[in-house]
Each structure stands twice: as structure tokens, then as C-alpha cells.
C-alpha positions, 0 to 999 in steps of 0.5 A, a space after each residue: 400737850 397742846 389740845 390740838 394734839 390731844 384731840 387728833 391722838 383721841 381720835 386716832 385711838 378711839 376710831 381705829 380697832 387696833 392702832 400702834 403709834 410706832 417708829 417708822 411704818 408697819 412696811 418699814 419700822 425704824 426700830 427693833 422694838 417697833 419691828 417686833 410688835 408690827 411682825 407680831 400683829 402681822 401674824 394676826 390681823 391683815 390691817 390695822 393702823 400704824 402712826 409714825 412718831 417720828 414724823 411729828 415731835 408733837 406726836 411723838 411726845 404727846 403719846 407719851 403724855 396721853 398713855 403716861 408711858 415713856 417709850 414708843 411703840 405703843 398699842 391700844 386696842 378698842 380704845 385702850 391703851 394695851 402696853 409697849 414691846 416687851 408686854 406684847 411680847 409676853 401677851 403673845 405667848 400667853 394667848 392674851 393679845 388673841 383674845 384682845 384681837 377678837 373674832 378678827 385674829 387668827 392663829 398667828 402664821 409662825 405657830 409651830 405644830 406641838 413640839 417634840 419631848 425637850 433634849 437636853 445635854 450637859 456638858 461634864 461639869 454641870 452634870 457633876 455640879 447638879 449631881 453633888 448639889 441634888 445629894 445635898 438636896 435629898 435627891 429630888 430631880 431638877 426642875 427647869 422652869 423657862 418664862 415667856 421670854 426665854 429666863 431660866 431657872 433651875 431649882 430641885 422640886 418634886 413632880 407635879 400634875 402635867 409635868 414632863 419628865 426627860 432624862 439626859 445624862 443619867 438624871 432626871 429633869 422635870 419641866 411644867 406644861 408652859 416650860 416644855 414647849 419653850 425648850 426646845 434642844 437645852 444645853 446646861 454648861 457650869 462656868 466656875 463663879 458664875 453658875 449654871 448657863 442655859 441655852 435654848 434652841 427655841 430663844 430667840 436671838 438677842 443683841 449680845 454686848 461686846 467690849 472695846 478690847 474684845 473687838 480690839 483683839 477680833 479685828 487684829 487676829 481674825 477681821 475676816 469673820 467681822 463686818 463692822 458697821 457704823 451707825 452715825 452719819 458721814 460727819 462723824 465718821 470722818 471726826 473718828 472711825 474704827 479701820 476696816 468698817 463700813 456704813 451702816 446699810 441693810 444691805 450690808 447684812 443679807 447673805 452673811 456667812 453663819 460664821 460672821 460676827 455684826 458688830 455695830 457702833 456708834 459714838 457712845 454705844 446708844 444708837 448702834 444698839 437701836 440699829 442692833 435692835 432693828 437686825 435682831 428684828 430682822 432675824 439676822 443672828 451674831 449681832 453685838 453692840 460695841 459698848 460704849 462705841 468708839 469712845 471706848 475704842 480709843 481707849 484701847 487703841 490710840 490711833 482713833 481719836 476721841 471726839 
């Protein structure tokens, strides 16, 4: 990294009570990652600095030399260097970064009133699947432990200090102090050779994968509930495209039905996730990524040509 670049980063960092060095503005962030920090910090403070890596390569690389941290964003407060995305994330669940914010931080906007019990339901084969494996376990209840960012476990404990008990189905579940306010409405399926499935009202929606043969199969029996976007610019869409699909546009996602599937691509599957990531971000739900983008589309339908 060049001195120049070390100094002017130095000061940025040093003068500046809460500075994230990000990818497009804190108005207009240019990736989900970058997004999600940004809405964080909004819910927190009115004002704070954001430098966009993007308009300088000496910028973008030297941070990352400077923190010895691969990829953007990236928050320092007071001077220090505080972590990317998925750490903010985290410390924003636990109260950490309130603390780091200081007397200026307020409660974030977004936070609930303290929630109600958990439901839970299980469909009949998780019901019959945890109620043979609680014999072999001597019959203690099911613990459902849920971490910051939505991992579940389940596992057969004994009851604890503050933990909240829920029966559902004629069994009885038991969740500690952290868990239960993450759960929401919990839904517990059982899918032969693959386990127990777990899904919350509370989780957050993420960008689910989809492979060139399912799209291949929604597009020839229901293409009415897909809006196919293509994140690569006009030069490579005229190299190779998918029937029926549009330029990528932030406009072509407002008022969507609930039923509709956004599925984006790109020439690999690497720059649509980013683009998915920024959708997520923007609380648009139903979203996939076309793995392995248009290359893995010619494999399973010959008309699109590979480039």
C-alpha cells in the first residue's frame, strides 16, 4: 500500500467517531452486505461517515491491507477496527455494538415489544420421528436452541434456570432466555435422509440457490409466477441469454405479487448473488440465484449458447 493511501485511510479512521468504508453510499449502498450494515447503523445513530471503496482501487485494496481483513464493508468505531457484515450482525443481536456506539446510540427503531410465547407445529412425521427418538433418550423434552442468525439445533435436555417451556402436539419443548424471543411461529418438518427442518417466522429471509434444471422446469410449466432478471450488461446478454428475462432494474421488483419467484443470473452465478444479496437488503422475499448463471443453463437447454 502506498504511504499516501495509509495516511489518508489513518485519518478517516482516527477522526471520525464511527466510519464504514463500504460499497456505494450509506443512501445508496451497492451490495447486500454493505446494505445491511448501513440499515443497522441507521437504526442507531443519525450520522456517521461512509467512504465508498468503489470510487478508488487504492481505497478499496489498501483497507484491506490496513484492517488484515479480505472484504468490504468494514466498521471501525473510535479508531478501531469492529469487524464486516456477518460480526455487526451478530453484535447487533447481542447489544454489543450499543454499547460500542456509546451515549449517542439509541434504541434501534426496528426493535420489537417483547414477544409473545413461541408456537410451534410439527407436521406428523416430526412428531412421530422426535417421539421414538425421546424413548431412546429417556424421555427428557426437546430443547430448541436458535443462535443469533437464525441456526437451530435441537437436542433432548433437561430444564433450566429461565427457560420457557411450550407444548405443542402433545410434547413438550423447552427454549433458554436468548432462544425464545428469536422463534417466533416454528415450524418442525422431518424429510427422510435429511433430518429435522426449522423454520421461523422471525428468520430473516435469505437468497435461496436454484439449479439450471429447476428453472429449466418453472419456466416450461409455470413462467407466469418468474421475473428473471440478468445482472450482466447489455454486451453479454446479446453473447447468451435465458427466454423471457429482463434487465436487471430495482424497479423491476417493486410491487410483486407474494407468489412471485426473482430469480437472477449472470454468466457464472457470482455477480447475480451479489445483485440477490442487495434485494434481500432491500426486503424483497422469494429471491434465488441461478447456480452456476447461464453457463449451467446451456447445459440443460442447448438452444442458449455458451460464451
Amino acid at each position: 500500500m502506498q504511504e499516501a493511501t495509509r495516511t489518508h485511510i489513518d485519518e478517516l479512521v482516527k477522526k471520525n467517531h464511527v466510519v464504514l468504508f463500504m460499497k456505494g453510499s450509506r443512501h445508496f449502498p451497492q451490495c447486500g452486505f454493505s446494505a445491511t450494515v448501513a440499515k443497522i447503523l441507521d437504526g442507531y445513530i443519525p450520522k456517521y461517515e461512509t467512504v465508498n471503496v468503489l470510487s478508488s482501487a487504492d481505497i478499496r485494496d489498501g483497507i484491506k491491507e490496513y484492517s488484515s481483513w479480505p472484504t468490504i464493508p468494514q466498521l471501525y468505531i473510535d479508531g478501531k477496527f469492529v469487524g464486516g457484515c456477518d460480526i455487526i450482525k451478530e453484535m447487533h443481536e447481542t447489544g454489543e455494538l450499543a454499547k460500542l456506539l456509546g451515549a449517542d446510540a439509541k434504541a434501534p427503531a426496528s426493535a420489537a415489544p417483547p414477544s409473545a410465547p413461541p408456537r410451534i407445529t410439527l407436521t406428523d412425521g416430526a412428531r412421530a420421528a422426535i417421539v421414538t427418538a425421546q424413548k431412546d433418550a429417556g424421555g427428557d423434552p426437546l430443547r430448541v436452541a436458535i443462535g443469533p442468525r437464525h441456526d437451530f439445533d435441537l437436542y433432548f435436555d433437561t430444564k433450566g434456570p429461565g427457560d420457557v417451556v411450550v407444548e405443542a402436539s402433545g410434547l413438550t419443548f423447552i427454549l433458554d432466555a436468548e432462544s425464545a424471543p428469536r422463534a417466533g411461529d416454528l415450524s418442525i418438518a422431518f424429510v427422510d435422509g435429511q433430518g429435522f427442518r426449522v423454520e421461523s417466522s422471525k428468520a430473516a429471509p435469505r437468497v435461496q440457490p436454484m439449479s439450471a434444471s429447476d428453472l429449466k422446469k418453472l419456466l416450461d410449466t409455470d413462467k407466469s409466477h418468474v421475473l428473471l432478471l440478468d445482472v450482466r450488461p447489455e454486451v453479454e446478454r446479446n453473447l447468451a441469454n435465458i427466454p423471457g428475462h429482463k434487465p436487471f432494474d430495482l424497479g423491476a421488483v417493486a410491487d410483486l405479487p407474494s407468489d412471485m419467484r426473482v430469480v437472477l443470473y449472470c454468466h457464472t452465478g457470482m455477480r447475480s448473488r451479489a445483485a440477490a444479496e442487495q434485494l434481500i437488503a432491500r426486503g424483497i422475499k422469494n429471491v434465488f440465484n441461478l447456480e452456476g448463471g447461464v453457463t449451467a443453463y446451456s447445459a440443460v437447454d442447448p438452444s442458449v449458447p455458451r460464451y
